[in-house]
Every structure is written in C-alpha cells, then in structure tokens.
C-alpha positions in Angstrom: 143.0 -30.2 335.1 140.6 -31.0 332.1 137.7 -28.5 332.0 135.0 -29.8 330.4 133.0 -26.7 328.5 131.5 -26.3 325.6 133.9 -26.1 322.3 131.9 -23.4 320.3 129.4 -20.6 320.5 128.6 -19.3 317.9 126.7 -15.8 317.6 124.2 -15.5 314.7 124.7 -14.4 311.6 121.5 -13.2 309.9 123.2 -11.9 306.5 125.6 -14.6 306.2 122.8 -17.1 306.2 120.8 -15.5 304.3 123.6 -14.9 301.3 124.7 -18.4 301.7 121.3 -19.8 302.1 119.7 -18.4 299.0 122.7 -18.7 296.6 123.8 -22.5 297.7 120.8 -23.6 300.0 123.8 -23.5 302.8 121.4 -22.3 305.6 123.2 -24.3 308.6 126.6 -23.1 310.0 128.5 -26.5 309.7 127.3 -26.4 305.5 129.7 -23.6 304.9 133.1 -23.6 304.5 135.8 -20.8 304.0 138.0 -23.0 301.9 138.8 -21.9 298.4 136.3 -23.1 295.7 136.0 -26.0 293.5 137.2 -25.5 289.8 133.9 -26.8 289.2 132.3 -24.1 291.2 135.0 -21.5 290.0 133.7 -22.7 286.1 130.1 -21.7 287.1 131.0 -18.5 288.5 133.0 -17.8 285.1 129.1 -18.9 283.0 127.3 -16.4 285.7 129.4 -13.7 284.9 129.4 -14.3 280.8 125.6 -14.3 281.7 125.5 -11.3 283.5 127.5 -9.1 280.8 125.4 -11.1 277.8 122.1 -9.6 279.6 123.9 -6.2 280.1 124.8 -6.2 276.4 121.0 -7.4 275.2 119.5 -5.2 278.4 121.1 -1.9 276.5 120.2 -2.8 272.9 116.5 -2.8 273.8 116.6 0.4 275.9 118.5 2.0 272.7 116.1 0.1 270.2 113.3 1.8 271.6 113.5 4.1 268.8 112.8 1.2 266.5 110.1 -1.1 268.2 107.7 -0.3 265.5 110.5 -0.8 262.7 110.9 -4.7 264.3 107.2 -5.5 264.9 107.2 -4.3 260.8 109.8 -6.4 259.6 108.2 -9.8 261.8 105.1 -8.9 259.8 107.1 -9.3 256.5 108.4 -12.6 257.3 105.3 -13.5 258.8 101.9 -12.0 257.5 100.8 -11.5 260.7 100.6 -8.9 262.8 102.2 -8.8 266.4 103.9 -7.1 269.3 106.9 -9.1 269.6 108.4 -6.1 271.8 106.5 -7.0 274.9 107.4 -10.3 276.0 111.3 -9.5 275.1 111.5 -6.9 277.4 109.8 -8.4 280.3 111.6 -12.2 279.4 114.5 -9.5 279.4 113.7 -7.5 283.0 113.3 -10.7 284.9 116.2 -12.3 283.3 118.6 -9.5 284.2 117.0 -8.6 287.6 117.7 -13.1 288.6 121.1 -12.9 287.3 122.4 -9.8 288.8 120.5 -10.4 292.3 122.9 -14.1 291.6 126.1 -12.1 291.0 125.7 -9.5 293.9 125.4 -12.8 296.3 128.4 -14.4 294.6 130.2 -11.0 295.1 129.1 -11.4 298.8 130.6 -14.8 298.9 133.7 -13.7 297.8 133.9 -10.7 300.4 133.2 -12.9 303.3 135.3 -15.7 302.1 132.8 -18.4 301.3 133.1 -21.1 298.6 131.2 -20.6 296.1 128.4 -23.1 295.5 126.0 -22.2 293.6 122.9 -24.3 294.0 121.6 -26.9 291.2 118.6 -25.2 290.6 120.4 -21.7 289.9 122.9 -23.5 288.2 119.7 -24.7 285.6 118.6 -20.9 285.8 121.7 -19.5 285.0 122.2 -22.1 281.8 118.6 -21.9 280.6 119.0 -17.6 280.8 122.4 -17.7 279.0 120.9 -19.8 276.5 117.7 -17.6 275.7 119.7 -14.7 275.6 122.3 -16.5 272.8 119.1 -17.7 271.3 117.4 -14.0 271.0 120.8 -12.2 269.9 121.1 -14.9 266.9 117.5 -14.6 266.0 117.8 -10.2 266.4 121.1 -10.7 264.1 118.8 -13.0 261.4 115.9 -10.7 261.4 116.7 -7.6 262.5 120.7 -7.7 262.0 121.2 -3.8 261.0 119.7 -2.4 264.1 123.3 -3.5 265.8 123.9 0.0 264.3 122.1 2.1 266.5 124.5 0.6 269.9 127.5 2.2 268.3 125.5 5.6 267.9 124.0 5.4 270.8 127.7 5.6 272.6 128.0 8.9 271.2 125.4 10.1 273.4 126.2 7.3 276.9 129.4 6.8 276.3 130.8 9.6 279.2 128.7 8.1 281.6 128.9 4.4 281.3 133.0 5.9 281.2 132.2 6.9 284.4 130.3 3.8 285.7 132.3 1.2 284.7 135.3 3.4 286.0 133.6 3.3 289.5 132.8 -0.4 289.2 136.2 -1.6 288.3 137.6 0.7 291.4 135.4 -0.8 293.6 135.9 -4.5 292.7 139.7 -3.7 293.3 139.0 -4.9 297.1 138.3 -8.1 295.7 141.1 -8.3 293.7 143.3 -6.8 296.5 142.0 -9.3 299.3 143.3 -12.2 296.8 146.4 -10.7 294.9 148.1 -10.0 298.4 147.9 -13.1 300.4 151.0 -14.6 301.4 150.5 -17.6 299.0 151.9 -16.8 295.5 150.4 -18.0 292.3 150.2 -17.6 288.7 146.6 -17.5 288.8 147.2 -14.3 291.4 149.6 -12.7 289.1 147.5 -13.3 285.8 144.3 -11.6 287.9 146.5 -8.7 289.0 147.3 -7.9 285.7 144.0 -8.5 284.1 142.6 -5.9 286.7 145.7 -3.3 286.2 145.0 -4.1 281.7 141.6 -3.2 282.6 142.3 -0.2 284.6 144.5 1.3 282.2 142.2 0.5 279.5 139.4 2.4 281.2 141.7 5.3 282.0 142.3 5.8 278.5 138.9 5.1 276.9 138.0 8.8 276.3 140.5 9.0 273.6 138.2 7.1 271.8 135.2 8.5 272.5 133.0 11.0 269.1 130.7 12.4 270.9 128.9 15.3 269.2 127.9 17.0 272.0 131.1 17.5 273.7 131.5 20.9 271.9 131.5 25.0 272.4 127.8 25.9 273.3 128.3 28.7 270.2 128.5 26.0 267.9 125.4 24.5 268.0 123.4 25.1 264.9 119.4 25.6 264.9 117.1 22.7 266.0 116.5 19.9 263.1 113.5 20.8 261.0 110.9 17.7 262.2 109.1 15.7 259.3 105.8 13.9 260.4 107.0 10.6 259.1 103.4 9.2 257.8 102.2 11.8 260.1 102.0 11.1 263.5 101.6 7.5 263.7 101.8 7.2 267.4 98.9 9.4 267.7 96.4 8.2 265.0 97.0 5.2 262.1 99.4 6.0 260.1 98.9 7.8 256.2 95.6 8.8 257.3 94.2 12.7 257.3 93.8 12.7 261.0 97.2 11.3 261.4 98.5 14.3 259.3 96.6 17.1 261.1 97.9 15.8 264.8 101.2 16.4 263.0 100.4 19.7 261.7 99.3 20.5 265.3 102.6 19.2 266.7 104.2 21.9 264.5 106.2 19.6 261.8 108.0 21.6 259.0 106.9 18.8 256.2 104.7 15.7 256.0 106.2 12.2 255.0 103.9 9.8 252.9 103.9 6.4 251.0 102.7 6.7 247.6 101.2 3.6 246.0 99.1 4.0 242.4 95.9 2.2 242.2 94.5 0.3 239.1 92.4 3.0 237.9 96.0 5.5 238.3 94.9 7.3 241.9 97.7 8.0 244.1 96.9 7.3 247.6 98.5 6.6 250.8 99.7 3.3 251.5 103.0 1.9 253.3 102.7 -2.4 253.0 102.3 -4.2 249.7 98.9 -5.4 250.8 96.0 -3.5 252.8 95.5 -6.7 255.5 97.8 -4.8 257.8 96.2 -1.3 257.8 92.7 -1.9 256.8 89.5 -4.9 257.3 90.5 -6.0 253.7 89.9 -9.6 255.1 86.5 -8.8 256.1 85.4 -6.8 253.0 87.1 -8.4 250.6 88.5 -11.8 252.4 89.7 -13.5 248.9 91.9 -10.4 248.0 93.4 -9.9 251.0 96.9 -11.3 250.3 96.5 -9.2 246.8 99.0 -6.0 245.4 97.9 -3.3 247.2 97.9 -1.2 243.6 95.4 -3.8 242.3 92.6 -2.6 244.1 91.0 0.6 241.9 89.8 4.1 243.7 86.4 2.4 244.6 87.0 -0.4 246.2 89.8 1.3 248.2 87.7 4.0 250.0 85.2 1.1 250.9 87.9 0.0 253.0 88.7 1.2 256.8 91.8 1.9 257.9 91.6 3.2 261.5 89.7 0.3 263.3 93.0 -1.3 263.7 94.9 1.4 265.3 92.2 1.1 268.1 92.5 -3.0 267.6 96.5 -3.6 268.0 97.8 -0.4 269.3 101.3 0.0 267.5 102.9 2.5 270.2 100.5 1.5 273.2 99.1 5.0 273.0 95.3 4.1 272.5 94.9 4.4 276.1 96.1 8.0 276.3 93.4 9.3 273.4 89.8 10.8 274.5 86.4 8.7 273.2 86.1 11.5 270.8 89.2 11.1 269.3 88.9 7.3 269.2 85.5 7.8 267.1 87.2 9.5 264.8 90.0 7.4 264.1 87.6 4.4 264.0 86.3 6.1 260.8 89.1 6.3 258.9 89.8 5.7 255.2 92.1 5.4 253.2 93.6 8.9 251.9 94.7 10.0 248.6 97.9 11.7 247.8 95.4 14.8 246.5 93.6 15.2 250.1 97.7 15.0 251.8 99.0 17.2 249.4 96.1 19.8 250.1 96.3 20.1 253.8 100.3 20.3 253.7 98.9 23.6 251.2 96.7 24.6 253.5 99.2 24.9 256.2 102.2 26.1 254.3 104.1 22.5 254.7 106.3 20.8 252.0 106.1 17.6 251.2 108.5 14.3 251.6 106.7 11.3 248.8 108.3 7.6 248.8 106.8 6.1 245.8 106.4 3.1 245.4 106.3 1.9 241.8 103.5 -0.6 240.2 104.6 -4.1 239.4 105.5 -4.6 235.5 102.0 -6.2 235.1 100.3 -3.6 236.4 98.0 -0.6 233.9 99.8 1.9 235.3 103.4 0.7 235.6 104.6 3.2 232.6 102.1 5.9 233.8 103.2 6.1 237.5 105.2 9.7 237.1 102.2 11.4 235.2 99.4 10.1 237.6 102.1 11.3 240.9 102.8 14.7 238.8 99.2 15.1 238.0 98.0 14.7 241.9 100.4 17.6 243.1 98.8 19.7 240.3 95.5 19.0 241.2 96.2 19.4 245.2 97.9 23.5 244.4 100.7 22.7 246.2 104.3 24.2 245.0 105.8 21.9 243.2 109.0 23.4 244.7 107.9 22.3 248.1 107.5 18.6 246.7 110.5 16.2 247.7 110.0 12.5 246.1 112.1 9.2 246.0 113.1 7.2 243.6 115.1 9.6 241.9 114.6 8.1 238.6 112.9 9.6 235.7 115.4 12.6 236.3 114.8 13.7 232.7 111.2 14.3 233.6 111.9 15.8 236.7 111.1 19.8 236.1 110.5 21.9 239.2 110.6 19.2 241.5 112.9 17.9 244.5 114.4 14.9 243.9 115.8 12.9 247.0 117.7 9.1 247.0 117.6 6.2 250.0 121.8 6.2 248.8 124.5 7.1 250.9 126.4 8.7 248.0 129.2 10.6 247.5 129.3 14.7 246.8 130.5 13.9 243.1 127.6 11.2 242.5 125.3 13.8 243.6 126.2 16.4 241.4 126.1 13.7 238.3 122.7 12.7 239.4 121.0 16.4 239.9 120.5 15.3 243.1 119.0 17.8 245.7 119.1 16.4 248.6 119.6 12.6 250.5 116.8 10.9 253.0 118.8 8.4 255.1 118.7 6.1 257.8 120.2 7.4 261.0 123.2 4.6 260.7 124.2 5.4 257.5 125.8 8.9 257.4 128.9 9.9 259.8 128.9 13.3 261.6 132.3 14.1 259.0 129.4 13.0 256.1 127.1 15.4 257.4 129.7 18.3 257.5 130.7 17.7 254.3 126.8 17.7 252.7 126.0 20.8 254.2 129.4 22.4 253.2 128.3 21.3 249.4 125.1 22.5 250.1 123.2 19.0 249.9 120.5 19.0 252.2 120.0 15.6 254.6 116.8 14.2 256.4 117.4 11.6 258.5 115.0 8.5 259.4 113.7 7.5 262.0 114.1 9.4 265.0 111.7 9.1 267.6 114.0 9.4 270.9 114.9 12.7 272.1 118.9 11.1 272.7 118.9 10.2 269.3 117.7 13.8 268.2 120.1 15.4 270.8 123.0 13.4 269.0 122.1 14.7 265.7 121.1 18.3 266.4 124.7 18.1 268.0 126.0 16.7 264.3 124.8 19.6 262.5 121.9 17.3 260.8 119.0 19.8 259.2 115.7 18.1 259.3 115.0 14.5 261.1 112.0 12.3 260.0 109.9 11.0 263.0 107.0 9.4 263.6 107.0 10.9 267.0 106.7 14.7 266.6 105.1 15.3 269.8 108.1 13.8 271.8 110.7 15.7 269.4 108.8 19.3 269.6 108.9 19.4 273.6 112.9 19.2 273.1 114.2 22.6 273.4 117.6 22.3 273.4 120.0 18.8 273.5 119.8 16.5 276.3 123.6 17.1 277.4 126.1 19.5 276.3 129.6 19.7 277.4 132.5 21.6 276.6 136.0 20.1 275.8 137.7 21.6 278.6 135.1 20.8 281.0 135.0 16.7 280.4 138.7 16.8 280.0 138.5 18.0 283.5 136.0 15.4 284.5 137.9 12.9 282.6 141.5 13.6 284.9 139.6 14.0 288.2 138.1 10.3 287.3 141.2 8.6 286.8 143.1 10.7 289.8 140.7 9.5 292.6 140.2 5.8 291.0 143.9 5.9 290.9 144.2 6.9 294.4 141.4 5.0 295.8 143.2 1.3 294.0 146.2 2.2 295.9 144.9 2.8 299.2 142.5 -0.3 299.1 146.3 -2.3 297.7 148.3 -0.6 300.5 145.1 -1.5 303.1 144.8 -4.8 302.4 148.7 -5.4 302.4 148.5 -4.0 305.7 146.1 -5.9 306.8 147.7 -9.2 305.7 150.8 -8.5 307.1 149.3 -8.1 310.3 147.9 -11.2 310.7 150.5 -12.8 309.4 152.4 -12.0 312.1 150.3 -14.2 314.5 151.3 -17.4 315.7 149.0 -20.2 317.1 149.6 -19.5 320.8 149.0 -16.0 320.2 145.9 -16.3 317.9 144.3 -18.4 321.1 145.8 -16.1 323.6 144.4 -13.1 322.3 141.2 -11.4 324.3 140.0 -9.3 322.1 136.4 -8.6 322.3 135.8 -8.5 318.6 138.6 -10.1 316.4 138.5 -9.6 313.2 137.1 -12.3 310.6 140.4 -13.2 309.1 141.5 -14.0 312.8 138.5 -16.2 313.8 138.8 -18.2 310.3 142.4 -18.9 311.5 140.8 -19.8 315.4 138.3 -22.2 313.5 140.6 -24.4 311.5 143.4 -24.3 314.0 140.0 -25.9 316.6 139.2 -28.4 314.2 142.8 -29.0 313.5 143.5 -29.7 316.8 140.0 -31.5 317.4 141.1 -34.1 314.3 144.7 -34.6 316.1 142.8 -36.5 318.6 143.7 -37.1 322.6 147.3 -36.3 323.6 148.1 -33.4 322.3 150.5 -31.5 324.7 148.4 -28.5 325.3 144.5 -27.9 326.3 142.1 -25.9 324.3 139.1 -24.4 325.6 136.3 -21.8 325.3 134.6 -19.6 327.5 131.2 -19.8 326.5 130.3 -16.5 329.1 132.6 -14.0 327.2 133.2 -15.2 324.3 137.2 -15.6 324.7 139.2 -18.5 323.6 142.0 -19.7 326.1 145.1 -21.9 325.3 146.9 -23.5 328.2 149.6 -26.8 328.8 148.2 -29.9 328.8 146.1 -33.0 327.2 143.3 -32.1 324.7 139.7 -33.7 325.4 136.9 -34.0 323.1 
C-alpha cells in the first residue's frame, strides 16, 4: 500500500544559510547544490585567492613601511609641490580591502568544507575585480614613485621570517583537510593528482624554508655587541619641526649620542638648517614672501630667512600625527619657531657634549657662495667651539681641505676605496649594507651610521648585526628599547624548527589516513542500505547520497519497483517493495 507522507523535512541550518546566503545570495534550501563547481565559478575562486595573497603582500609592506611614511609623504612632495599625507587613505583603502577579501575567502573555505558550489555572487564578483585592481594599481604606482622601499620587505624577513615560518606552516597543515577530502575520493583525476602534489611541493618547501632564513638574531646571547649609538636625525622630528632648536633639545633630552642636520648656505654665506630646496614646505614663505616661494632656498640672505616661521606648520600638517600628544605650552613654543643656523646647532650639541652629523648641501654654480661653501661651513664650527673632531660632514669632497675633520660618504664602498679616499666612516641607508658588510667595516675599523630607523624591529635587526650608531628621527621610541625584540639561540629554533615539521607531518597523515577512512566507509554503502539505515544522526556525506538518490528516484517517475518514503515524526528514511508515487 502507497503511503502518502510528506517526501522531506528538512531541519534548519542557521550557518549554512548564512555562509551560502552572504557569499552567493543562496538563502533558500532548494538554491544550493552539492554538485561540483562551474569552471567559471572555479576561475573566480582562482582571482579571489590571487586577491587575497596580493592584499597580504601590499597589507605587510605597509606595516613594514611604517618606518618610512614620512620618507613617502617626502618624495610625493617632490613630484608634486604640495604637501600631503598620502599614508592615511592607503592604509584604511588597505584595512577594508583585506578585512572584505579575507571575510570572502573564509566563506569560500566554508563552501568547500560543507560541499557547496561555489558561486560567488555578481556583486562580490565586481568587489573582488575592482579590489584586485586597486591593489595592482597602487603596487605599480609604489614601484614608480617609491620603487626602493621594496628593500625594506627583504630586511624585514630577517626579523618575521621565524614566525610567518611558523604561520604559514600551520595554515598549509590545516588546509590539508581540504585537500584530503578531494585527493581521496573514489573518482580519480589529473586535476586530483596535480593538487596532491602541489600541496606535498608546498609542504616540503615549507619544511625546508629555514635553511634559508639570515636572521641576525638567532645567535649566542654573549654575542651581542652594545646598543647602536642613536643620532637625532634633524632632531626629533616627530616631536617638534624638524632642524629647529627645540627639535634638537627634545633630542638631547631623549639622550641621543650626536645631532643630524641639513646644511644649506644662504646668499650672504650663513649656514643654517634647511632640508628641501625651497622653504614653502617648512616655513609661511608663501605668505611673507608669496613671489619667492618656489625660489632656491640659498637665495634668500640671513635677514630675510629669520623673518620666516618655521614651526606653524608642524602644528598645521602634523607629519607623524603627534600634535595631539604635545601640551599648549609646548605647542606655543613650537609655533614660534625660526629658522636655525648651523652656529646656534653646533653650540647646543657643545653645550651637551654631542658630536655632530652635517649633510651639506652645496649652492647652485650661480650662486655668491658656490666656491666659498667649505670656508663659510668651516667658519660656523669655529665660531660655535665645538671640536672639530666631533664634526662628521658629507660630501666628502674637498678632502685636501679637510684637516681635523670627519669625513663621511652616502656610498656603499668598498674597504680599499675607503682607504684611497681618507675616508672615516660611511652614513647609509638601512638597505644598502649586508650584515657580512658590516662585519667586515668594523673589522677594518670603518665606522657605519645607518638611516633611517625609526621602528624598534628594525633597530632590533641591526643591533643584532653588529651596526654602531643608527640615525632616527624617532629617538624617543629607540631609547625605551633595552635590549632586542627577540633573541634566539641556534640550538633552540633548530629545535622549534624539527618539532614544527614533526607534528605538521604527523597531523597531514592522520587528517590523509582519516579521510581515507572515512571514504572507504561510505563507499561501502549500497542504495538499499543507505535508505535502510536508522541512524539518528547520519553523517553529511550519507544524507548528500539520500538526497540525490530521492531526487533520482523522484525524476524516474511512477513505476519504479520499490517505494520510498519518509517519516516526518523521526526523522528516518524507509525503503520498501513496491510502486513509487509523487
């Protein structure tokens, strides 16, 4: 006898709807589907996850460039003439653009876990190609403007490079259920072999990565050297405007070994502090003197410079959004600021026992002063008392003149070149010299000052490389690091390093060996015994299989030879002899 019931009931299923519903707009039962996905829907999974690790890349270069955001915001205003903080809007263009993307992956993991297709729906489909296209966009324009700061991601792996080891280690391991669930079903393919051994490449190339890794601070604790000697780079720029006298005392407070300035002569031959080739950045030139604004910073005589303020737009643009942090007594006094002469730097750094760093920057050919530069520079550090021993300057030209004073050069150069050029010591940027470079300047006795370092990673990294003295515009971050970051011993991350790959290693295999198992097993069903069975929670695998052999039997029409039913009061399917009704 025909027993006419209900065909389905279905219980709810909160999460499923909502992980189908908000990355396919599949909020109904009937919409989803556990067949396997559309090449077209495969293609868009393959742009998500090129997305996804494009963001990663561009999230990490701003964390790392952090060090730099001032050094960008700089070179924009060269290109540009105007002043702005570019930095803002990239990184929160950047947060919401990573945080959509990866909340997108995690549901199109989900998918794949549960055994859904993966349709993605049109409007995240325009999201995802409008967010891989920024990103291209901003990593072309970076590499056009800004193309040498890819330098600092490879440094910055000596200091993350252990622990992203470890992260993407765990990652990979975890997605091996994925990758298990599809390499193991009964149905062979290419495609499943190709994906098996792009996981196991993977694997293996992870397990291995630490012989690549030059990190400095994996090393013996009785090898690390004294702290670098810090240089207030212009002073402390992130505490008052920069190549001002308040800007050097904060650094003096901070506890700095030496002050760094930019020299620029004026047109009466006065050395004062100056780091653009015009004053519209770092003074109200365009107010006092609007039709000179755009003119040589050196063409402006002693007078007309110290009309000029140069600590109203500290207050105005906030370089290093620190304005907020000073006192109203502090912010009066940098509002009076003006500009400072290498005679009034040179006395304080006296005063306090400091040396001095000088970058000089030499008059144009059509200035007064362009053959007169050295004398009026040599004449200033007479005038201020300070030791000329305790004087560092670049260019190191002029070396003939030279007598009693440090010379420095911007060059990466070898120890041979050094000794022909008299040089005493090298002021380079942090990307240039190697940790073997370093170790061999120090063993020749060539001191090194490195610029700029800001970061306390970045300081760990080279206190760990033996560097002497680091120039930094951030002296009060630096001073409060007592000791680097991380330090590890060889033998203990060799240790960490086995025990990683042991319990990944273990962990693949027993998610393989599980999920083997647990295909097996249901392969051993047959139909009768797939609708037979009474178990009060079948597994999901089992009630996909009840699902399409209903529907399969449903499309057969009337006449089949047996009779399908289920029991909408427990839940159980049934299978008996007989004709099929709809």
């Amino acid at each position: 006898m025909v027993k006419h019931q209900p065909l389905q009931v279905y219980e709810k299923q909160v999460f499923l709807s909502f992980v189908t519903g908000i990355y396919g707009c599949r909020w109904k039962r009937y919409q989803r589907c556990h067949d396997d996905s559309s090449k077209w829907e495969c293609t868009w999974f393959v742009i998500l996850c090129s997305s996804f690790f494009l963001l990663l890349f561009w999230a990490y270069f701003w964390l790392v460039a952090q060090n730099d955001y001032n050094e960008f915001n700089w070179s924009l205003y060269n290109r540009s003439g105007e002043w702005r903080d570019e930095t803002a809007p990239i990184l929160a263009s950047t947060a919401v653009g990573f945080s959509y993307i990866t909340f997108l992956m995690i549901l199109a993991l989900f998918h794949i876990s549960l055994g859904q297709q993966l349709n993605l729906y049109w409007v995240h489909k325009i999201g995802v190609l409008a967010t891989l296209l920024t990103t291209i966009s901003g990593v072309v324009s970076v590499d056009d403007i800004w193309g040498e700061e890819w330098d600092i991601i490879l440094l910055s792996l000596q200091f993350t490079a252990p622990f992203l080891h470890i992260g993407a280690l765990t990652a990979v391991t975890a997605l091996g259920w994925l990758v298990a669930s599809y390499a193991v079903r009964r149905e062979r393919s290419n495609f499943q072999m190709l994906l098996l051994l792009i996981y196991v490449g993977i694997l293996l190339a992870l397990y291995l990565a630490p012989l690549t890794f030059n990190c400095p601070c994996i090393m013996d604790r009785n090898g690390l050297k004294p702290p670098p000697d810090i240089i207030g780079r212009r002073g402390a720029p992130m505490l008052a405007p920069e190549n001002t006298l308040v800007s050097f005392n904060r650094a003096l407070q901070q506890g700095v070994s030496s002050l760094e300035a930019d020299v620029t002569i004026s047109l009466d031959g006065v050395p004062f502090l100056m780091r653009d080739r015009t004053l519209r950045r770092t003074t109200d030139v365009s107010k006092v003197y609007p039709s000179r604004q755009y003119d040589d910073a050196s063409f402006f005589n002693w007078t007309e410079m110290r009309s000029l303020n140069a600590g109203q737009w500290f207050l105005e643009s906030d370089p290093y959004w620190t304005v907020s942090s000073l006192t109203i007594k502090d912010r009066s006094r940098i509002g009076n600021q003006t500009v400072c002469s290498l005679v009034d730097m040179l006395r304080l750094a006296a005063k306090a026992n400091r040396s001095a760093l000088l970058n000089i920057r030499r008059p144009p050919p059509e200035h007064p002063r362009y053959r007169s530069w050295f004398m009026d520079t040599l004449w200033a550090v007479q005038r201020a008392g300070l030791s000329q021993k305790r004087v560092t300057w670049t260019p190191d030209t002029d070396r003939g003149r030279v007598r009693g004073l440090q010379q420095s050069t911007n060059e990466k150069l070898s120890v041979e070149e050094i000794r022909q050029r008299s040089i005493a010591s090298l002021t380079l940027h942090y990307s240039k010299p190697s940790r073997e470079d370093i170790e061999e300047y120090l063993a020749h006795n060539v001191s090194v000052t490195v610029y700029p370092v800001n970061e306390p990673w970045l300081y760990s990294v080279l206190w760990c490389s033996g560097v002497p003295s680091v120039s930094s515009d951030a002296p009060q971050v630096l001073g409060k690091v007592p000791y680097p970051i991380w330090l590890m011993s060889q033998s203990a991350y060799f240790f960490i390093w086995i025990a990683s790959d042991l319990v990944s290693i273990a962990i693949v295999i027993g998610i393989f060996s599980f999920q083997k198992w647990r295909v097996s097993g249901m392969q051993s069903y047959n139909p009768e015994q797939i609708m037979l069975s009474a178990v009060r929670r079948p597994s999901r695998d089992v009630n996909i299989m009840k699902e399409k052999l209903i529907f399969s039997e449903l499309n057969n029409g009337v006449g089949s030879t047996e009779e399908l039913s289920l029991y909408p009061e427990n839940g159980y399917a049934s299978y008996s002899h007989g004709s099929l009704s709809r």
